[in-house]
C-alpha positions in Angstrom: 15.1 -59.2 -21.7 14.5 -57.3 -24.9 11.2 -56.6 -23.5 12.2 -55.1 -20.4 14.7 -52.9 -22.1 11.8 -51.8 -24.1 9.2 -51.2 -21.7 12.4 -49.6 -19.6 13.3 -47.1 -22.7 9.3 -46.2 -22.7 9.6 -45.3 -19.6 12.5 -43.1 -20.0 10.8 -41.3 -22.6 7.5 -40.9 -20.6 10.0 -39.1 -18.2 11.8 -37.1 -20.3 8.3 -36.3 -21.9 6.9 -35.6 -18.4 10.4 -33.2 -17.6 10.1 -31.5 -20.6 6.6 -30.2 -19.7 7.8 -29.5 -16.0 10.5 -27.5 -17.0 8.1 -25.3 -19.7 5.8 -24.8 -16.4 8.4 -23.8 -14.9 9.5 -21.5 -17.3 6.1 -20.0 -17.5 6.1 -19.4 -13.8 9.0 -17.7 -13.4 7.9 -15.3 -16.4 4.5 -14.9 -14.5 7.1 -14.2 -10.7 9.2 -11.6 -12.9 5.7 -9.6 -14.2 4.6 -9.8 -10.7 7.7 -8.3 -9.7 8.1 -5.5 -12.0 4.6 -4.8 -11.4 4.9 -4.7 -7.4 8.1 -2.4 -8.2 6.9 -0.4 -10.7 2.9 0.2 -9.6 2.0 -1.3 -5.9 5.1 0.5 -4.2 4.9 3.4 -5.4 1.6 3.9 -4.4 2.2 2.4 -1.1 4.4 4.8 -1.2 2.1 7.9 -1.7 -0.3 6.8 1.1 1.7 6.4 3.6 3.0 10.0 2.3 -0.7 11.0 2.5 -0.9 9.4 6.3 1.8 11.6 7.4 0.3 14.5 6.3 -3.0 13.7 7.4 -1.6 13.0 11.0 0.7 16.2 10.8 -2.5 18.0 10.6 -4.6 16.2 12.8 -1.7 17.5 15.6 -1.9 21.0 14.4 -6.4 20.4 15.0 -5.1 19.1 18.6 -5.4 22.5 19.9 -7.8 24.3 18.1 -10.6 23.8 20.5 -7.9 25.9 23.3 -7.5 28.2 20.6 -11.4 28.7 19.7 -12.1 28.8 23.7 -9.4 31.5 23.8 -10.6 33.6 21.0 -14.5 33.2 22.2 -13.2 34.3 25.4 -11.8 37.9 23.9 -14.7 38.2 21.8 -17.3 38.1 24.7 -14.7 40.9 26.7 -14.5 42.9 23.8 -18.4 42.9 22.8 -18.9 43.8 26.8 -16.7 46.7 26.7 -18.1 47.5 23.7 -21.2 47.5 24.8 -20.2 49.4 27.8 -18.4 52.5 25.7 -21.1 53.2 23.9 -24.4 53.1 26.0 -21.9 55.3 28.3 
């Protein structure tokens, strides 16, 4: 019996042995999760943040470029009447 309660108590203290490493991986881990955090909050979100600041702007002014070929068409268009009267005023 004294035996048992022995090998039993080994076991115990194997256990508590094997716990007390758990819980210091644990420990560790949850240091590692709260640098991970801070970094996501303090770095990756901010410039998250910026690019999709940067997007906007990009498509704000890809709208504006929408109609620039109408406007270049437009202003080709005046050019060409006003070279042709130009032209016409002073061979006149």
């Amino acid at each position: 019996m004294d035996e048992r309660l022995d090998a039993m108590q080994g076991d115990i203290g194997t256990l508590t042995t094997d716990m007390s490493e758990t819980k210091e991986r644990l420990d560790a881990m949850k240091t590692d999760i709260v640098k991970i955090q801070l970094t996501q909050e303090n770095k990756i979100l901010p410039r998250m943040q910026l690019l999709f600041e940067g997007d906007e702007t990009i498509v704000t002014k890809l709208k504006r470029l929408e109609h620039l070929p109408e406007q270049v068409e437009d202003i080709q268009g005046k050019v060409a009447v006003l070279d042709f009267v130009f032209k016409e005023h002073t061979q006149g």
